[in-house]
C-alpha positions as a Markdown table, in Angstrom:
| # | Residue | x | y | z |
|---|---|---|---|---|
| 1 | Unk | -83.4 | 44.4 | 39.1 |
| 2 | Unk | -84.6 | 42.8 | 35.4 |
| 3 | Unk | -85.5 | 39.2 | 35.6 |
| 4 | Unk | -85.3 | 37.8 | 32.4 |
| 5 | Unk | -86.1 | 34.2 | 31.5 |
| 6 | Unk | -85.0 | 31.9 | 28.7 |
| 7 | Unk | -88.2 | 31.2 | 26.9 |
| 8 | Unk | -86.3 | 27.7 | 25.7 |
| 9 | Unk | -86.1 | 26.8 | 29.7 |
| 10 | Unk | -89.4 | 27.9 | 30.2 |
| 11 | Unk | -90.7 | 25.1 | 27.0 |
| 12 | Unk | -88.3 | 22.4 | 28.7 |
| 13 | Unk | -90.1 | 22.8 | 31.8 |
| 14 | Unk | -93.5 | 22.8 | 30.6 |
| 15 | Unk | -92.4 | 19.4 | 28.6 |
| 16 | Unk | -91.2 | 17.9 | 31.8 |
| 17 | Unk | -94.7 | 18.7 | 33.7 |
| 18 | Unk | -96.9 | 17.8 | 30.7 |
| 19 | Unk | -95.2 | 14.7 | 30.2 |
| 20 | Unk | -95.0 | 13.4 | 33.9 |
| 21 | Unk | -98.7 | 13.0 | 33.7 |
| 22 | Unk | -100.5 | 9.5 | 33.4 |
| 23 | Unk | -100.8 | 8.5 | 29.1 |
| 24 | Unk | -104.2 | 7.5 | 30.0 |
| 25 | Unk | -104.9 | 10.9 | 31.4 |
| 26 | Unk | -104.4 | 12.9 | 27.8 |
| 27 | Unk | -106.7 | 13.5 | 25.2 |
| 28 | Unk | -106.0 | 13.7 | 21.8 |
| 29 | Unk | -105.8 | 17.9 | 21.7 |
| 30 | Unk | -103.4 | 17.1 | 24.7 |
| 31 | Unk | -100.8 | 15.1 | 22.5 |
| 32 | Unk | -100.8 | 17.1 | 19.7 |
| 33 | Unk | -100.4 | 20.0 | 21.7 |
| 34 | Unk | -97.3 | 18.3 | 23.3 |
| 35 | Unk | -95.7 | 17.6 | 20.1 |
| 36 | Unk | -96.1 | 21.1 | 18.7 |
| 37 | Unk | -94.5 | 22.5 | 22.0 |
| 38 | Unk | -91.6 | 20.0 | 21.6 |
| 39 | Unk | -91.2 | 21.1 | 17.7 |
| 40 | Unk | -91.2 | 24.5 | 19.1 |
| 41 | Unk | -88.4 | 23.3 | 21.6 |
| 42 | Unk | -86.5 | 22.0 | 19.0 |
| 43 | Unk | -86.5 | 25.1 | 16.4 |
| 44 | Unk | -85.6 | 27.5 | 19.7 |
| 45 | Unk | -82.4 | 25.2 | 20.8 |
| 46 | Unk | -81.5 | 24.2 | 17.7 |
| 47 | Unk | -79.3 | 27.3 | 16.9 |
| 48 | Unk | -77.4 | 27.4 | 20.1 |
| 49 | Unk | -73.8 | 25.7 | 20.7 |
| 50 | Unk | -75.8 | 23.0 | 22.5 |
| 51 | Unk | -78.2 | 22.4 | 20.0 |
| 52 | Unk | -75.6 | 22.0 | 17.9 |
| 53 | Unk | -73.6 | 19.5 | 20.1 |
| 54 | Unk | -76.9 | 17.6 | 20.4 |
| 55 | Unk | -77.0 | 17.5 | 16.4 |
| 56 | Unk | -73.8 | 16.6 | 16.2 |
| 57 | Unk | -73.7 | 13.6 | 18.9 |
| 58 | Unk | -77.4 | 12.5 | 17.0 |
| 59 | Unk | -75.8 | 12.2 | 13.7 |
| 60 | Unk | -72.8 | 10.4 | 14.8 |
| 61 | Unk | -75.4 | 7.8 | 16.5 |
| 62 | Unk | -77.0 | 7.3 | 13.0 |
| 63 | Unk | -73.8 | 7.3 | 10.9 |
| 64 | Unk | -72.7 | 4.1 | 13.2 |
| 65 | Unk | -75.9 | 2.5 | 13.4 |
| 66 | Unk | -76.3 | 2.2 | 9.8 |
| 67 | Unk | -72.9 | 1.5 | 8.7 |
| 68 | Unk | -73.3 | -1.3 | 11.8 |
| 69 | Unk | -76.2 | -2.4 | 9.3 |
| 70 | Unk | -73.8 | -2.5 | 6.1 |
| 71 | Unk | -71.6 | -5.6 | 5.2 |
């Protein structure tokens, strides 16, 4: 039996873990290593049909918030 694993579900784990800890407990190598695993994240789910639904759903948020904005 092959195990394989979904190295986009391994990053969102790792995000949930490192971001469950205390903000006072993280140095500033700590945060900027967060955000460059999230970036990461981002570029390996982005592709993918859900990605895309995300995108989609995220754009569709903007487009009515700033035509809420216009007169």
């Amino acid at each position: 039996m092959v195990l394989t694993i979904n190295v986009a579900v391994l990053l969102a784990a790792i995000i949930i873990v490192r971001l469950r800890r205390r903000t006072q407990a993280r140095s500033r190598n700590d945060e900027k290593l967060t955000v460059v695993i999230v970036l990461v994240f981002g570029v390996l789910i982005a592709p993918t049909a859900f990605g895309q639904a995300i995108f989609d759903v995220v754009g569709q948020l903007a487009q009515g918030v700033a035509q809420s904005g216009s007169p």
